[in-house]
Structures are given as C-alpha cells and as structure tokens.
matplotlib code that plots the C-alpha trace (Angstrom):
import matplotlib.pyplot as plt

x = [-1.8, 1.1, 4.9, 5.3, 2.8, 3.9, 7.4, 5.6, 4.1, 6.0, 8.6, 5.9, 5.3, 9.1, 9.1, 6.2, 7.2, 10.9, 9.3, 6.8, 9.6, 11.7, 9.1, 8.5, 12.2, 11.7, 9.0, 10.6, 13.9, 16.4, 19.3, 18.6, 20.7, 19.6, 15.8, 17.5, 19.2, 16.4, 14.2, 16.9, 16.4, 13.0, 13.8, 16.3, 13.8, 10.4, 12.4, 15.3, 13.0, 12.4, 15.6, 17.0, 14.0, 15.1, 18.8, 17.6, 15.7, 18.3, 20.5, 18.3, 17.7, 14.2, 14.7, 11.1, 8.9, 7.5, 10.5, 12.5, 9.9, 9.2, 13.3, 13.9, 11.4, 12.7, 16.1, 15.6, 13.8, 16.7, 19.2, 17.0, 16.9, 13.2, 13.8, 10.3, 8.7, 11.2, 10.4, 6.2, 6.7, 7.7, 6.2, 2.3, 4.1, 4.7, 1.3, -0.4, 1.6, 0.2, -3.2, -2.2, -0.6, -4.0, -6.4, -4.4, -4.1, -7.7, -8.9, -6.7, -8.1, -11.0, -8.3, -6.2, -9.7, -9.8, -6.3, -6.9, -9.5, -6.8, -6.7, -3.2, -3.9, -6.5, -7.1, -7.3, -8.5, -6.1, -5.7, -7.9, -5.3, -5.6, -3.2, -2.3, -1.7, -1.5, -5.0, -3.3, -2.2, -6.0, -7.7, -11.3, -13.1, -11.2, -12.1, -11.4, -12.4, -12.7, -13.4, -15.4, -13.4, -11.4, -11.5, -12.4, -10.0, -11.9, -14.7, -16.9, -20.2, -20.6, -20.9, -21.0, -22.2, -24.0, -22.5, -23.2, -20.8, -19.5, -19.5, -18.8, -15.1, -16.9, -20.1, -20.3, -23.3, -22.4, -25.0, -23.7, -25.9, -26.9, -25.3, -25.8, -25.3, -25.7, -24.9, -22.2, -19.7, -16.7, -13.4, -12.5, -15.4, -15.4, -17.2, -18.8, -19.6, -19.4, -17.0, -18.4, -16.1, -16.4, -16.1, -14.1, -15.9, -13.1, -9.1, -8.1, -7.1, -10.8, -12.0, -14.2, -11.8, -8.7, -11.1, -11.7, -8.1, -7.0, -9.5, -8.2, -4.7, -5.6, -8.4, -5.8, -4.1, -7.4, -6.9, -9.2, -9.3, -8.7, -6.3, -4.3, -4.8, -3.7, -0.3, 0.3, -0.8, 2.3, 4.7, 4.5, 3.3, 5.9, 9.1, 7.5, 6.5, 10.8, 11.3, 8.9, 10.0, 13.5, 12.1, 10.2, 13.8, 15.6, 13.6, 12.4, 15.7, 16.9, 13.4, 12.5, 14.6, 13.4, 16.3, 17.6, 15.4, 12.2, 11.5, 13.6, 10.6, 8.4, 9.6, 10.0, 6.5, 5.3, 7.3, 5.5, 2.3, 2.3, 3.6, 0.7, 0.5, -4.0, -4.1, -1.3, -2.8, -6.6, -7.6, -6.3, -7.2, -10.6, -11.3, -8.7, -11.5, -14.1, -13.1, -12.3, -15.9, -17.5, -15.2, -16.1, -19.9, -18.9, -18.8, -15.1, -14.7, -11.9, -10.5, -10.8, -11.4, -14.8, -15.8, -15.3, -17.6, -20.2, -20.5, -22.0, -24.2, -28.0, -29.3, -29.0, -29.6, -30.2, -30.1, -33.5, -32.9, -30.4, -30.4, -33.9, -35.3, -34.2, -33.6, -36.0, -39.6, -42.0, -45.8, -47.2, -50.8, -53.0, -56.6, -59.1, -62.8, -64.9, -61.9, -60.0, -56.6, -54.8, -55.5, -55.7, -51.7, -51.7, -53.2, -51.1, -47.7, -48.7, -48.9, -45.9, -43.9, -42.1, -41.4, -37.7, -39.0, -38.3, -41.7, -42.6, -40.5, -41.6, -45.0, -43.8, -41.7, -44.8, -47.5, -45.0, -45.3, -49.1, -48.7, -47.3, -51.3, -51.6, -51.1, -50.0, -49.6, -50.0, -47.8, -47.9, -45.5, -45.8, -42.9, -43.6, -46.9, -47.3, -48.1, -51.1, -51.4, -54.0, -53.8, -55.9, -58.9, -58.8, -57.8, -55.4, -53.9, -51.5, -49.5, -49.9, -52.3, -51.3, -52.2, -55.4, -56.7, -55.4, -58.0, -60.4, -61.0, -61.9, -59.7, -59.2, -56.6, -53.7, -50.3, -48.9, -47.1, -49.1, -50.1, -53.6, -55.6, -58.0, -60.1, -61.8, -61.7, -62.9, -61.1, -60.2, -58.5, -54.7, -51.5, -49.5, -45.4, -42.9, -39.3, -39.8, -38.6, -35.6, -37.1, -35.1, -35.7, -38.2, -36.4, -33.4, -35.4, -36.9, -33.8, -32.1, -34.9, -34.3, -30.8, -30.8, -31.8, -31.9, -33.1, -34.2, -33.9, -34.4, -33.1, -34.0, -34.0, -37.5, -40.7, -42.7, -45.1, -42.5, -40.8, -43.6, -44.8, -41.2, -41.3, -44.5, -44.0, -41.1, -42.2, -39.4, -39.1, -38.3, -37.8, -36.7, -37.3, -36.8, -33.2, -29.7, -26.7, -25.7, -29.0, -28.3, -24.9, -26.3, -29.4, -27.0, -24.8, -27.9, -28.9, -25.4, -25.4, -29.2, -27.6, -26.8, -24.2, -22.4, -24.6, -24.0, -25.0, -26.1, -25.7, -24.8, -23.9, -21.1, -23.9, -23.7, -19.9, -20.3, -22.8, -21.1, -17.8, -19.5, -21.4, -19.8, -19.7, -20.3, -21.5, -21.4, -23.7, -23.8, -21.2, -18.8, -20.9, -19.0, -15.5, -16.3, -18.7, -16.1, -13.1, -14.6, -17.0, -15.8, -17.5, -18.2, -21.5, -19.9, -23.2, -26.8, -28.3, -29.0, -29.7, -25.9, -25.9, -27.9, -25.2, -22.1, -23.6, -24.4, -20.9, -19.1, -21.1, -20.2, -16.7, -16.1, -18.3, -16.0, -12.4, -14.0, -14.3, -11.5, -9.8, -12.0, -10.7, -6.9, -6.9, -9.0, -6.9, -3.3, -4.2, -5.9, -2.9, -0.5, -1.6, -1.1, 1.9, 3.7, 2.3, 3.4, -0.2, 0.9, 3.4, 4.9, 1.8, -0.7, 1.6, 1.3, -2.3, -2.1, -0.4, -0.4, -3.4, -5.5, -4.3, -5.3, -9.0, -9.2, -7.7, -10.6, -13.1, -11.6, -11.5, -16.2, -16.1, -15.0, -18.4, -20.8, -23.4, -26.9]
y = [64.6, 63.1, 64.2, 60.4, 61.3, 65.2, 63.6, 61.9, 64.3, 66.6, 64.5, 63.0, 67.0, 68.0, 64.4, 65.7, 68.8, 67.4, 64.9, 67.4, 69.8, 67.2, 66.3, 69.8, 70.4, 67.3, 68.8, 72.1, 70.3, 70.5, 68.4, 64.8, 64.7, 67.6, 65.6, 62.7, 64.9, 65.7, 62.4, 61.0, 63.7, 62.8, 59.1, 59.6, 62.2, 59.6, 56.5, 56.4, 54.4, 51.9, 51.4, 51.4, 49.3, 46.6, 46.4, 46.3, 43.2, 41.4, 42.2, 40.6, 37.7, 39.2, 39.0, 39.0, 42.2, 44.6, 46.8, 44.9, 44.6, 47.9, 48.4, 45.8, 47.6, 50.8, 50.6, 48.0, 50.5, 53.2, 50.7, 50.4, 54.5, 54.3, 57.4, 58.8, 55.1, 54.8, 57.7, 56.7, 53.5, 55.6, 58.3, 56.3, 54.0, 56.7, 58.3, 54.6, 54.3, 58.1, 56.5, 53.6, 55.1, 57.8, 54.9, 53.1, 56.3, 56.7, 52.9, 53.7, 56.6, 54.3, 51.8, 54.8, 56.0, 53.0, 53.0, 56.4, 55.8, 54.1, 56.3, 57.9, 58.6, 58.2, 60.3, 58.1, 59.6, 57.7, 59.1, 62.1, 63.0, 63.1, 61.2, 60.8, 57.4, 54.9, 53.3, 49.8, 51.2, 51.7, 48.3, 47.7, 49.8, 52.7, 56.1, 58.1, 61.5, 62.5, 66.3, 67.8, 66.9, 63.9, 60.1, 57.9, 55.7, 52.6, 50.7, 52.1, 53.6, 57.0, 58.4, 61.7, 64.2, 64.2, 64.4, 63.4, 60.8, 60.3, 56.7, 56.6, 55.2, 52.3, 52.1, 54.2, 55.7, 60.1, 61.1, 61.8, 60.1, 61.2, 59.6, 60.0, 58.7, 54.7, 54.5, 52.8, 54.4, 52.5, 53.1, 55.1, 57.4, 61.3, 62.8, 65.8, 68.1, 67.8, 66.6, 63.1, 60.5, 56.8, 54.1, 51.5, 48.3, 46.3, 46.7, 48.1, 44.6, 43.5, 47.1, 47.9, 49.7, 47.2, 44.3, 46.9, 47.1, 43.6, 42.9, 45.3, 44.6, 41.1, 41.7, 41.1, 37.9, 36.5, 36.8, 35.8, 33.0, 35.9, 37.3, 34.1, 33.4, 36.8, 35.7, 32.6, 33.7, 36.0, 33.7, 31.6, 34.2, 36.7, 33.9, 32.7, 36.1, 36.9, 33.7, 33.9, 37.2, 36.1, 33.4, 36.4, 37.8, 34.9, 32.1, 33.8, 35.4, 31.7, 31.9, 34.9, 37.7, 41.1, 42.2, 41.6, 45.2, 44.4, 41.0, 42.8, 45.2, 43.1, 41.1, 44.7, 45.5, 41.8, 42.6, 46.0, 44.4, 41.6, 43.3, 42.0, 45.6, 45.9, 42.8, 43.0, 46.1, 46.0, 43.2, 43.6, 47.4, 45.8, 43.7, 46.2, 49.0, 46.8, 45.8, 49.7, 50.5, 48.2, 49.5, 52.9, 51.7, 50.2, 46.2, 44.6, 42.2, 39.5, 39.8, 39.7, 35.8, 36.5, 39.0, 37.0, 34.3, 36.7, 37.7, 34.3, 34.3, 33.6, 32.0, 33.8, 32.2, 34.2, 33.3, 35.0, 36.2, 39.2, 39.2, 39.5, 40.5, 42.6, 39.8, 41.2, 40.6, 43.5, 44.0, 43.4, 43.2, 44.1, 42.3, 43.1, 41.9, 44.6, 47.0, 49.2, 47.9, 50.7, 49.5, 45.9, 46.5, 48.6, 46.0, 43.2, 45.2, 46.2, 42.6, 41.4, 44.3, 42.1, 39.4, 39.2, 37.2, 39.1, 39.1, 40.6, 43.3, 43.6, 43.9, 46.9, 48.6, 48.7, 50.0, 53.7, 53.6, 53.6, 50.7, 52.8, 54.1, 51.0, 49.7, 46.0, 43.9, 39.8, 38.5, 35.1, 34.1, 30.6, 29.2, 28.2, 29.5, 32.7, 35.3, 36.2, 39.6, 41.4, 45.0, 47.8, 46.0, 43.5, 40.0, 39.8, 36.6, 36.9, 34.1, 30.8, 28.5, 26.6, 28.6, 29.7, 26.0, 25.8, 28.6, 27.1, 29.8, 30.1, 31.3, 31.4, 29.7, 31.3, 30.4, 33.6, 33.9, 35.2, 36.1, 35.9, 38.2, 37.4, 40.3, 38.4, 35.4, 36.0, 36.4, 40.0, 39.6, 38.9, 40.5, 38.7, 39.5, 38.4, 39.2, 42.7, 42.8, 44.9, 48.1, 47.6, 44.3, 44.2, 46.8, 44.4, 41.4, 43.3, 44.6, 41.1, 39.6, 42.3, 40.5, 37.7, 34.5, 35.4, 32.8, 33.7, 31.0, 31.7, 29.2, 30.1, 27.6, 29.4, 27.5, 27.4, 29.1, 33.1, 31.4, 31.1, 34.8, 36.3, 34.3, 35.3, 39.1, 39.3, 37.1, 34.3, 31.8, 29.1, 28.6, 26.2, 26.4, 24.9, 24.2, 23.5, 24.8, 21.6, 21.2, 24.8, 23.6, 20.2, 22.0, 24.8, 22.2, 20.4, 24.2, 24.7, 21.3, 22.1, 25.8, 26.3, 29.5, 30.5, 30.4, 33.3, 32.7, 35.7, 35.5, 38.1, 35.4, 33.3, 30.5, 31.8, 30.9, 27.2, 27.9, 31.1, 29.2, 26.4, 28.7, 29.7, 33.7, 34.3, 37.6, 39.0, 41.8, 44.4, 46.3, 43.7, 40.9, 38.4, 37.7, 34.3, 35.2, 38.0, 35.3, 33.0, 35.7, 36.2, 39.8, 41.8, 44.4, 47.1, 48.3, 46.7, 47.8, 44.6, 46.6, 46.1, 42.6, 43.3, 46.4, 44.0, 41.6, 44.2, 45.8, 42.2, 41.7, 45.0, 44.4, 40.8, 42.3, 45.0, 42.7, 40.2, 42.8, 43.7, 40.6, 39.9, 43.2, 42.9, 38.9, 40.0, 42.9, 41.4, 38.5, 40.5, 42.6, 39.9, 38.7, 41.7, 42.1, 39.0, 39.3, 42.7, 44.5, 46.6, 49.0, 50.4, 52.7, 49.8, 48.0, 51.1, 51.1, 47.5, 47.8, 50.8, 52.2, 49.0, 49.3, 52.8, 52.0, 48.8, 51.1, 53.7, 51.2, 49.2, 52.9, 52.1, 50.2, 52.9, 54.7, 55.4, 52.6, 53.3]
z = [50.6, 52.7, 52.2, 50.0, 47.7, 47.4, 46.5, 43.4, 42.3, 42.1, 40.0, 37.8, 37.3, 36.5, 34.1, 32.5, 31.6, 30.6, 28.4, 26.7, 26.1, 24.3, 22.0, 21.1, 20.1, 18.0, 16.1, 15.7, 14.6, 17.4, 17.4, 18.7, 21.7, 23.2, 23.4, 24.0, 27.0, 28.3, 27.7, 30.4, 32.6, 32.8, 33.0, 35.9, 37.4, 37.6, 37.7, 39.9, 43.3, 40.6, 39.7, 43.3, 44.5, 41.8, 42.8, 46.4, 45.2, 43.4, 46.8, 48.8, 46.5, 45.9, 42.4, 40.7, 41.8, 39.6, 39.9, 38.6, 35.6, 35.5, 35.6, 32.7, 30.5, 30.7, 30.6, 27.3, 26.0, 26.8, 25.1, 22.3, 21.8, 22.6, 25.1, 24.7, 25.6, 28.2, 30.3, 29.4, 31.0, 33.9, 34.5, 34.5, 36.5, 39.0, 38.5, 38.9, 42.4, 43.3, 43.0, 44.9, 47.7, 47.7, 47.8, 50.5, 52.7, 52.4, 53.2, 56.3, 58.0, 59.0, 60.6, 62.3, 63.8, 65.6, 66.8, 67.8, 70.4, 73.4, 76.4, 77.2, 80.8, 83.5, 86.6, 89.3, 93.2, 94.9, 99.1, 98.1, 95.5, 91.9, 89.8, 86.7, 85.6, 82.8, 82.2, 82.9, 86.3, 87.5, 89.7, 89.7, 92.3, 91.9, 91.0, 87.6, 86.8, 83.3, 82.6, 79.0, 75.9, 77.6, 76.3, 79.2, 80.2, 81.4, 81.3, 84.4, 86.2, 87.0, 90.5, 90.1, 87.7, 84.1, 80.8, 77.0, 76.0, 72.6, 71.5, 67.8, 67.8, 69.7, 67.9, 64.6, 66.1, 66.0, 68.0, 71.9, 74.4, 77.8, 80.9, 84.7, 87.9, 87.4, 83.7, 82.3, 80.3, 78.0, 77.7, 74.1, 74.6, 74.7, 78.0, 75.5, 78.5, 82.4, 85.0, 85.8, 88.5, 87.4, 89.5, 87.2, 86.8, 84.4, 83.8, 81.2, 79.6, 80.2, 78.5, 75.2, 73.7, 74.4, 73.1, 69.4, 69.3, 69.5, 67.3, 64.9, 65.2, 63.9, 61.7, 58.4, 59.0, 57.7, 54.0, 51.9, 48.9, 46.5, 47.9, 48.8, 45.2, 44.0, 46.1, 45.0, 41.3, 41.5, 43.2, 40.0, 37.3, 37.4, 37.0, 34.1, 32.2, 32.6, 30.9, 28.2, 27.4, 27.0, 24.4, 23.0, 22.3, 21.3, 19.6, 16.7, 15.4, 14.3, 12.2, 11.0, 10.1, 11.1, 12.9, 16.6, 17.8, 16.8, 19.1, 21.8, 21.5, 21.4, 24.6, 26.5, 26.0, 26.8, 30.0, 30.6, 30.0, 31.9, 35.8, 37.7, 39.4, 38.9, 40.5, 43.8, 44.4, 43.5, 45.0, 48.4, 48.5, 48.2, 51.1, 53.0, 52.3, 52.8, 56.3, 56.7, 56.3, 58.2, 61.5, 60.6, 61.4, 64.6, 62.9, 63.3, 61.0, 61.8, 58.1, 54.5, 54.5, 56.8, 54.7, 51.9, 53.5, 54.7, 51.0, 50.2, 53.4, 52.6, 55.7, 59.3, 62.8, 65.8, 69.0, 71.1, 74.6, 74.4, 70.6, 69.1, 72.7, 75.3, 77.6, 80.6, 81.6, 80.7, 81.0, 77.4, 78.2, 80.9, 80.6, 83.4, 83.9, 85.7, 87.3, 86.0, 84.4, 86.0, 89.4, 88.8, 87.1, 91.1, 93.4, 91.6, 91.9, 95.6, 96.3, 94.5, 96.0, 98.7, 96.0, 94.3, 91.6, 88.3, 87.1, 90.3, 89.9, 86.2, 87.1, 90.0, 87.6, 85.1, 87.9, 87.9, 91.9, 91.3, 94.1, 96.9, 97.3, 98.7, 102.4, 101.9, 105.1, 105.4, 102.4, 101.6, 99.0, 97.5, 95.5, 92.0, 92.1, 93.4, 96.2, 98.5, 100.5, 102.2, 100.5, 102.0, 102.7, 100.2, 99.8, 96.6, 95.3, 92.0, 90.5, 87.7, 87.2, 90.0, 92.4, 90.8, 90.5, 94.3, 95.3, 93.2, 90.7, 87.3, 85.1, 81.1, 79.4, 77.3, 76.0, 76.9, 80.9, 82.8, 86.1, 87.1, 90.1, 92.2, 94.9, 97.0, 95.9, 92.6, 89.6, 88.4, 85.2, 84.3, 83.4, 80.5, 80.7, 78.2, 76.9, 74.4, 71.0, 70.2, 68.6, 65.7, 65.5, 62.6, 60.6, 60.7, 59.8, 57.1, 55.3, 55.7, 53.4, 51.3, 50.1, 48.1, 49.0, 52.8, 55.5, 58.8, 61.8, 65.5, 67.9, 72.1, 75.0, 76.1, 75.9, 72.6, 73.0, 73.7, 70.9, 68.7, 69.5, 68.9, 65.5, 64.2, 65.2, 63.4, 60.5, 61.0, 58.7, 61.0, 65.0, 67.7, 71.1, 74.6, 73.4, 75.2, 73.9, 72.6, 71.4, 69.4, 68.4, 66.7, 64.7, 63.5, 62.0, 60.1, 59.3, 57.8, 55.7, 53.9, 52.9, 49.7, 50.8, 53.9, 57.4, 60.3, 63.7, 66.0, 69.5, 72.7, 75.9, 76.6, 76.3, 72.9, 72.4, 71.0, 68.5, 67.4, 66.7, 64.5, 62.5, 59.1, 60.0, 63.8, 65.2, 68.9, 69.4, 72.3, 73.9, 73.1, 74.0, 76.8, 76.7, 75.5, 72.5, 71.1, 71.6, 69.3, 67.1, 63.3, 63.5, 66.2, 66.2, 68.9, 70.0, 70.3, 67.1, 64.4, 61.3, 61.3, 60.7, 57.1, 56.8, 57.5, 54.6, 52.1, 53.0, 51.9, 49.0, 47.5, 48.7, 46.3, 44.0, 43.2, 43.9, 41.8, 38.8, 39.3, 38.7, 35.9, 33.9, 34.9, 33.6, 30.4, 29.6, 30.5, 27.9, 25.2, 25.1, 25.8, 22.6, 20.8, 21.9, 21.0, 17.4, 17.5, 17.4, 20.5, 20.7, 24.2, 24.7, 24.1, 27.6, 29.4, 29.3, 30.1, 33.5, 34.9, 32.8, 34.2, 37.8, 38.4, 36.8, 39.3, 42.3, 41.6, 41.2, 44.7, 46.6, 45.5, 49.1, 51.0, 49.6, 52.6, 53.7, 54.2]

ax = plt.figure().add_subplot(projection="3d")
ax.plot(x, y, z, "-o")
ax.set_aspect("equal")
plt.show()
C-alpha cells in the first residue's frame, strides 16, 4: 500500500470511528450538537480533497466532475441537518476511491515492469579501457561487458564467455536460457551468471528493449469504442443530471406541497446516485488491465481499441516461412534402396560439401560430420540441377530431376523437394528436405480452434505442394500458395470482407509489413520481428512462441467481457435507482450503494483481467 492510499485510509478510519461514536451518543441520549459536532468532524475529516478538488474545478472552469457532485450532495445534505447521510456520502466515497486507486496500482505494476527493463549504463572496451557509458553512447561493433546480475545494455553477440540470460521483461518466458559464444543476446535482459563481452550488433535506438518501450509508451492513445463512449457519455451526462436535479428541487413545489426539504432530498440523492464514478473508472481499469496482462506475457498490445478488436477476432491468417515454419531447410526424410540411409544421408553430404546452396548445407548439417569419413575430390556442380563428385572410389551424383533425367536414370516421382543419389550410375534412393514446423505450432493451432468461431488461413509464396504439407500437418482450414506480397495483400482483403468478425494477420518479415497493416489486428512475431513489421503491427509477440497468439485473443475477450458487464450493471443500477429516487423510494443510503457501492463491485470485477493466463 502506497503513502496515497495510507492517507485514505487512515482518515476513512478516524471518520469511521467519529461517525460511529456520534450515533452511539444519540442512542444513549446526548445532547444533539455534541453528535452533530462530531458528525462534522467526520465530514471535514473524509471529505475535505473533495471539497477542494470541486473548487479547483469551478477555478479552472472545470465545473462538472464528480467532485463537484459528490461536493453538492454532501454539503445539501449538511444544510439540510442530514449530518449522518452527509458524512455516508463521504466516507464510501473515500473507501470507493481506496479501491480504485488499489486496483489502478495493481494494473500498473505490469506497465512499470516494462519501463523497468531500459539499461542505465553499458561498459564499453574502448582503447583497452573500460568505460562506463550511456547505452546511446555505444556504435555498432563495439564491445560491452556485462558481469552476473547486470541488465544488458544492447542488442549484441557474445564473444566471450557463457552465461544464462534472463529474458522475461522481453518475453514473459521466466525460465533463464543458456547463451555462449555466437548467441545473440537483447538489450533489457539479466546476464544470471558469468562475465560474457558482447560485440553490439544494433544502437540502442534500433534495440529490443527501446522498440517494447516505445511501444509501451503509446500503447494507450488507442482507446477503444467503450471507452470513447464512456467519455463522451460523461461529457454530456453529467450537465444534464445537475439540471434535472435542480428541476427535482424546484418544479414540484408549485404542485404539490410537501415542503421545500423533501424534493431538496430527493434531488441530493438523485445527485449522489447518478456520479457516473462505476463507469469512468471501471471501464477503463478494464482494458488498462487487460493490456497490462498481455505485456506481462511478453504480447504488446498497441491499445485498448486493438484489444477491443481482437476480442471479436474469429478468423486468423498466417503467413508460412518464419511464422508457422522455421524458415530453414532441414532433412525430413531419408529413403534409400539397398544401402544404408546413414551413409547414403553420408555420401550425399560428402558430395554437396563444396556446394553453398542451402540445401547443401542442410543435407551436411544433417549427416553430424558423418561426411568427413569420406575423401571427395572431382566436384562438378551444375546450376539448377545439381552436383557430381567422385567420393572415395565412387561416382556420386545428387541433385533434381533434371539432372537425374540428364544421366538417364530412373527415378520415382514425389511432390516433396528432393534430392535424388546416384553410385555408379544407378539410383540409390533420395533425401526429401523442407521448411520444419515450429514445435509449438500444432499446440497453437489447436487451442485457437478451441475459441469460438475460429478460422485458420495460411497464405506462403512457396510452391503448393510445401504448402499443402504444412496445411494438412497442422490441419488448416484453408491455404494459398506461390503468392506475392501483393498477391497476399488482395486475398487478405477478400478474407476480411467474407468474415463475419475481426480478421488478424500473422507475419515475422518486412515482406510481411503490407499484409500486416491491412489486416484488422496485425501481429509480428519473433524477437521483435523487422523494423518494418513492428512499425505497422497492432500487437507485438516479443519472442517466437504462437501459443500467444490464442493467449492475446482469449486475454481480449475476457477483457470486454468483463468492461462490458460492467457497463451493463452500472447503466441498470443508475436507472433502477434513479427511479426510485425521484419517486422518493430511495433514501441517501439507497444512492450510496448506487455510486460508490456499484463502482467498487465493477472495480473488483475489472481488477478479473489481471487474473493469471494459462
């Protein structure tokens, strides 16, 4: 509990017991002024902000707030000798703003973790010395050292020495992972153990962390229609409930005749009930913890209005390469005809071994060395089709179809890339490579067709039939392939006018950056993805992992779930007791419970999205 909050409570406790004793020297009989004392004691104790808060208002020509409400209320009710009411409509006031400013605190500390994670310093080896320097102060090639416990500074690759590195700030993920020499490291992250140097790869303007924070920084200028609503709902709403409560006071004395006090009462408590306090506050503690708790799972959502849109999302379009897929050739299949697969994955890589082509090197990074056995000598390579080499004694050819049907040999057919391998002349079976599906991948599919009404679309400029393998592994409803980007671009928008809700597009490169920008909600994945793709994203996955993209929905469905009942209550209640109140049904409790009674039952039920995710 902050110093604010310890303030508030504390006088709501010295109000409490003021008010508690007066009424028990009323029961007991005591003189009247001695409660009445001490009833404005109370008053003066709990309510003396408000009272300031209102005058500041009219100062500044702010004149309708819900101090000023709040203000008019109680002092009526003072005027009217209504101590006891008087110092009720402040005190749950007070004990409704304790909530508040709780609840707020809370939906914060998710926001302030982010803003905690900027470097101070870096260490930069500059002349053999070490200096300490801002982070903006250090140029790409240079060298940081960061020692155990340290944040690093930039974005970088380590040199020297091992470590685990922390990247939860960054990513959401708690679990430090090990880094060494040739691993990249990000700027915000905790070196856990180890003194490691870093040669720094990006400035710090260009860095992970300064990207999260930007990103944070303007997350809530994007309000949503709920909350612009809430605004303008107030803007016009509070003017009027002043001037219908001053009717409430007037009209009816030149009709009925019950006396001047009891419609002043009744326009007091209309007042009380009608400070639109649940919904100012409720609503946009909502989306504010919403967006809180998707950044505490490493997904930065640009604003309340996105999440508001990702709410109603029920179709999602990812991009292949990079997204669903890890973006590099692997060996997924090794099919030999009277050898041994080990050594026909061997003699292949052998051959390729000179070859730059990446599904040479795939095919070498898949044989574990197995190939270095081998003496290779007289390599032949072909472009387009493939290589020839003489390899220990024997005569191997690898490559496509094209160079298979120009050595004459038999081969079978398949869909799949592959390279086929001839000893000798004759064939010897064939190794099939392809782009790998993300480990998670599946999982992520899964639990998005777990949400309502959820559509799955892959779009990838590879050829058919990689797309149609991705697609039918994952069990994707629908898939395009051997696409442009403006080819991507045109069936998104056709994609987005058949939906029913809210479309998000899923993408990692900058190739990504048109499709991601037409797309109702557009998500970068992976370290930040490229500057371009996180420029024009709406949410930003900070690591790799796409379970986050069914995370981020369920996170903004729950969030206008909630904000939306809350709405629903504070509307229902405000009118039913609205009415009771003009016809004099309600008495100064009945508009306690009304305002501040209602706002702290919405503020609890908006402090639900700050709940952990699963």
């Amino acid at each position: 509990m902050n110093r604010k909050q310890k303030r508030i409570l504390l006088r709501v406790i010295v109000s409490a017991f003021l008010l508690i004793t007066a009424l028990v020297l009323t029961k007991i009989g005591v003189h009247e002024i001695i409660s009445s004392s001490l009833c404005l004691c109370a008053f003066i104790t709990v309510g003396y902000d408000v009272i300031i808060k209102a005058a500041w208002g009219i100062r500044n020509r702010n004149l309708i707030d819900e101090n000023l409400l709040m203000t008019i209320a109680s002092v009526g009710a003072v005027c009217l000798a209504e101590f006891f009411e008087a110092v009720a409509i402040m005190l749950f006031y007070q004990v409704g703003e304790l909530f508040q400013s709780y609840a707020v605190n809370k939906s914060r500390k998710s926001i302030e973790k982010i803003s905690n994670i900027r470097p101070d310093a870096a260490r930069v080896i500059r002349d053999e010395k070490e200096l300490t320097v801002s982070p903006e102060e250090v140029e790409i090639g240079e060298i940081i050292r960061v020692f155990a416990g340290e944040k690093i500074a930039l974005d970088g690759e380590i040199i020297e020495g091992e470590t685990f590195v922390n990247n939860s700030f960054l990513t959401g993920e708690s679990i430090p992972v090990g880094a060494g020499v040739g691993d990249s490291v990000y700027a915000g992250s905790i070196n856990m153990e180890g003194t490691v140097k870093v040669k720094v790869t990006a400035p710090f303007s260009k860095s992970s962390v300064a990207k999260i924070l930007e990103l944070t920084e303007t997350s809530y200028e994007n309000k949503s229609k709920s909350e612009r609503f809430i605004t303008k709902f107030a803007r016009y709403y509070t003017p009027l409930v002043v001037v219908a409560a001053l009717l409430i006071a007037i009209i009816p004395q030149f009709f009925i005749n019950d006396g001047r006090g009891e419609w002043v009462r009744r326009a007091l408590t209309f007042l009380v009930i009608s400070c639109p306090c649940a919904l100012l506050i409720s609503v946009p503690l909502s989306f504010f913890g919403g967006v809180g708790s998707a950044s505490s799972n490493g997904i930065l959502i640009k604003g309340s209005g996105i999440l508001e849109k990702l709410s109603k999302c029920d179709t999602v379009v990812f991009d292949k390469t990079g997204t669903l897929t890890k973006g590099e050739f692997a060996v997924t299949e090794i099919k030999a005809e009277k050898i041994n697969e080990r050594v026909l994955l061997a003699v292949c890589a052998a051959a390729e071994s000179q070859s730059n082509h990446p599904i040479a090197k795939c095919i070498v990074k898949a044989s574990n060395e197995d190939y270095k056995r081998f003496k290779v000598e007289m390599v032949r390579e072909i472009v387009g089709k493939g290589v020839i080499a003489k390899v220990e004694k024997w005569q191997i050819a690898a490559g496509n179809i094209k160079l298979m049907e120009e050595l004459g040999v038999t081969v079978p057919d398949t869909d799949k890339t592959v390279i086929y391998v001839t000893i000798d002349g004759k064939y010897a079976g064939f190794i099939t490579v392809g782009d790998t599906v993300k480990g998670e991948a599946n999982e992520a599919i899964e639990l998005l067709k777990e949400l309502d009404n959820e559509k799955i679309i892959m779009l990838t400029g590879d050829r058919e039939e990689n797309a149609k393998s991705v697609a039918e592994s994952l069990l994707i409803d629908e898939y395009f392939s051997n696409l442009l980007p403006e080819n991507k671009v045109s069936i998104l928008e056709n994609v987005i006018e058949k939906a029913e809700g809210s479309v998000a597009f899923v993408g990692d490169g900058i190739n990504d950056a048109p499709v991601i920008a037409r797309a109702d909600v557009g998500f970068s994945m992976g370290n930040l993805g490229s500057d371009a793709a996180v420029e024009t994203a709406d949410v930003v996955i900070t690591d790799d992992d796409l379970r986050k993209i069914p995370l981020s929905i369920k996170i903004a469905k729950r969030t206008t779930e909630i904000a939306t009942q809350n709405i629903i209550l504070a509307i229902s209640v405000k009118i039913l007791f609205l009415m009771l109140g003009i016809f004099g049904a309600s008495g100064m409790a009945g508009a306690v419970f009304a305002d501040v009674g209602i706002a702290v039952i919405t503020i609890l039920n908006a402090m639900r999205t700050l709940s952990k995710h699963e």
